[in-house]
C-alpha positions as CSV (number, residue, x, y, z in Angstrom):
1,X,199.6,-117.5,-142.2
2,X,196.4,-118.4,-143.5
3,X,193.4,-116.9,-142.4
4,X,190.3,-118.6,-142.6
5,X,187.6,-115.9,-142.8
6,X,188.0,-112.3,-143.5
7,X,187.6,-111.6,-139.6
8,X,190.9,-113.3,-139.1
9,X,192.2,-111.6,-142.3
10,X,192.4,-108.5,-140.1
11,X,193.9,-109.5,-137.1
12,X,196.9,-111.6,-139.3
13,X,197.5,-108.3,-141.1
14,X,198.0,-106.8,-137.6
15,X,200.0,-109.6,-137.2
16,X,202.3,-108.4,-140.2
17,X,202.2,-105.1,-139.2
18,X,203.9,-106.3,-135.4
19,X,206.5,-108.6,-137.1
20,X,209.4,-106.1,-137.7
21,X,212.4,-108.7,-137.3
22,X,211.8,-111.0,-140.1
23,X,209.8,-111.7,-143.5
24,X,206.3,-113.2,-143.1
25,X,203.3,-114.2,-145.3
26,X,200.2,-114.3,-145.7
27,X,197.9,-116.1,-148.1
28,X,194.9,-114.0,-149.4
29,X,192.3,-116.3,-150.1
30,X,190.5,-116.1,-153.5
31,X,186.8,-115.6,-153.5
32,X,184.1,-114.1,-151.2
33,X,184.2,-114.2,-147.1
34,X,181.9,-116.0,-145.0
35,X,179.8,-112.8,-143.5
36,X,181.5,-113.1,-140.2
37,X,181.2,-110.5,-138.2
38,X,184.2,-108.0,-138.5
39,X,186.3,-106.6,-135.6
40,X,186.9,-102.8,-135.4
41,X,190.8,-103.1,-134.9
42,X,193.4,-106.1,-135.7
43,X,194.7,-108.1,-132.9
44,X,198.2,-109.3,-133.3
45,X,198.0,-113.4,-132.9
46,X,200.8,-115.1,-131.0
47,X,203.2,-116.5,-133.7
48,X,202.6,-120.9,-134.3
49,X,199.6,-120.7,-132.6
50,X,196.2,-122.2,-133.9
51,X,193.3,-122.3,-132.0
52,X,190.4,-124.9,-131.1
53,X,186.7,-123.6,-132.9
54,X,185.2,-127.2,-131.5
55,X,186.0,-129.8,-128.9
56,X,185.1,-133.7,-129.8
57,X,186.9,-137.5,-129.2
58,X,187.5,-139.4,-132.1
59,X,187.9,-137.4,-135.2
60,X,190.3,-134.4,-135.4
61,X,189.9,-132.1,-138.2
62,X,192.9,-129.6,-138.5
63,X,192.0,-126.7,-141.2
64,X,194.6,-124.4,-142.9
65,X,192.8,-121.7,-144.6
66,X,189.3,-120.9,-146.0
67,X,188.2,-124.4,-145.9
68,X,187.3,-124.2,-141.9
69,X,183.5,-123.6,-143.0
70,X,183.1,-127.1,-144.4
71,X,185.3,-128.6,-141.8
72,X,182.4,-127.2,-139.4
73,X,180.0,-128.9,-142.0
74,X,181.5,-131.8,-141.8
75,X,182.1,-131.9,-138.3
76,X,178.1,-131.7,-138.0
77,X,177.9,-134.8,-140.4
78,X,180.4,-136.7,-138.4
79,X,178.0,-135.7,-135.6
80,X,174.5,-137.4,-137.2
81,X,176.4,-140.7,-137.7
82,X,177.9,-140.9,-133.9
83,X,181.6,-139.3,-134.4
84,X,182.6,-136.9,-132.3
85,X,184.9,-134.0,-134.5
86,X,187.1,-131.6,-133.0
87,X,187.6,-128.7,-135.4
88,X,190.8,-126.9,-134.9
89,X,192.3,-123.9,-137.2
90,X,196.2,-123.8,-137.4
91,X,196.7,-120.7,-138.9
92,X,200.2,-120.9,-139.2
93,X,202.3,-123.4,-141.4
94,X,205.5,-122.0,-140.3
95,X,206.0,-122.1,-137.3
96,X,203.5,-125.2,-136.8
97,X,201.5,-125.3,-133.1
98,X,203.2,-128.2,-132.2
99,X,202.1,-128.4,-129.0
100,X,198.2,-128.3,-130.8
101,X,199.4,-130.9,-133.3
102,X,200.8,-133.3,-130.4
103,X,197.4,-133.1,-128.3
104,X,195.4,-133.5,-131.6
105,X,197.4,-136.7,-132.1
106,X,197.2,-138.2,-128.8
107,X,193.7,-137.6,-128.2
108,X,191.7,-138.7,-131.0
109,X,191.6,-141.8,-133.4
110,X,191.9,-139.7,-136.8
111,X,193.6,-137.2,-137.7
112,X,192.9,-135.2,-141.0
113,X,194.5,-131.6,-142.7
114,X,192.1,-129.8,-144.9
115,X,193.8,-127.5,-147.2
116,X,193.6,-125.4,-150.3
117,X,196.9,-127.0,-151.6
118,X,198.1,-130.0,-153.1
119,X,201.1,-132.5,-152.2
120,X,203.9,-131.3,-150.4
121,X,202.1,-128.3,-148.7
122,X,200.4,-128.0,-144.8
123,X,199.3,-131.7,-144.9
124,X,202.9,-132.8,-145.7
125,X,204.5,-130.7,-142.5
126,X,202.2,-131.9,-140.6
127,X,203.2,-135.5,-141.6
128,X,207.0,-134.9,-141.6
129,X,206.3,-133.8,-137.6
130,X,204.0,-136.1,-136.4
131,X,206.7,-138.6,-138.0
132,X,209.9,-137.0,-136.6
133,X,208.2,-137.6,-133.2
134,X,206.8,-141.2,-133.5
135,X,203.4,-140.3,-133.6
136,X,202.9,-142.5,-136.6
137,X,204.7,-145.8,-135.2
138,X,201.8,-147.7,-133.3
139,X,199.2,-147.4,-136.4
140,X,196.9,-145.9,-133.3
141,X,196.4,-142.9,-135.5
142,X,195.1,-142.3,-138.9
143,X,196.3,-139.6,-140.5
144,X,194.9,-138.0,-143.5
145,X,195.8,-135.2,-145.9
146,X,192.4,-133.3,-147.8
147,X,194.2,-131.2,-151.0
148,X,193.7,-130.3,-154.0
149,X,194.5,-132.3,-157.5
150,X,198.1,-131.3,-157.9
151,X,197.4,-130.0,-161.3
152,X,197.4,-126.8,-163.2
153,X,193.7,-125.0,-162.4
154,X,192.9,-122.0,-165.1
155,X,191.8,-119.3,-163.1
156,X,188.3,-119.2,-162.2
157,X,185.8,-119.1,-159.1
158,X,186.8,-121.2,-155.7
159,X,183.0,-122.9,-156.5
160,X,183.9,-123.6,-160.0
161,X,187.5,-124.9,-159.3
162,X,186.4,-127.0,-156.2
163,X,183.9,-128.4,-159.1
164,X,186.8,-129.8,-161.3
């Protein structure tokens, strides 16, 4: 898991707390939170499931982590220049919403992960499924992994490694 504001912190450390028949994780993200507003008790989230923060047609931006906030951003730049972005936050890696995934594929002309990782992490999964079920063979979708350099970072800010 991998919580992409500290509102959604909460209700995947519920989530922890309900999972008592196997190991889990869940990545703590470095920095600040957004300011969202904060529930008063966890909520347990259904296991592989993401959810849908914005509905659009041609672009699909799927967000693993903290990065949702400039997928939003981005999403509203897409808007200005005619593309329509749906912003969707999959919250789990393992299990992937693979139903989400599927619909995301079918239904729009690009698909892109966003991710605080580099190679061979949440964009890569998503790859290996979307290729395991021929989503890839037409060339009707684009599909695009955003990480990170995959190269050592010294430990610092999420502004001023971003910055590098």
């Amino acid at each position: 898991m991998a919580a992409s504001d500290e509102a959604e912190m909460v209700h995947m450390v519920a989530t922890q707390v309900a999972i008592n028949d196997r190991p889990s994780a869940l990545r703590y993200p470095r920095g600040e939170g957004r300011g969202v507003e904060m529930p008063e008790v966890g909520v347990a989230l259904p296991i592989g499931k993401g959810r849908i923060i914005r509905e659009g047609k041609k672009v699909a931006l799927l967000s693993f982590g903290t990065r949702l906030a400039e997928c939003e951003k981005a999403a509203d730049e897409l808007a200005a220049h005619g593309l329509s972005a749906t912003i969707a936050d999959a919250r789990f890696m393992k299990p992937l919403d693979e139903e989400m995934i599927m619909k995301l594929a079918r239904d729009h002309e690009i698909l892109i992960t966003i991710e605080e990782g580099s190679i061979g992490g949440f964009g890569s999964h998503v790859m290996q499924f979307l290729s395991d079920n021929a989503m890839l063979d037409s060339g009707m979708l684009k599909f695009r992994s955003m990480i990170l350099p995959d190269v050592f970072l010294d430990h610092d800010t999420p502004a001023a490694m971003y910055a590098r």
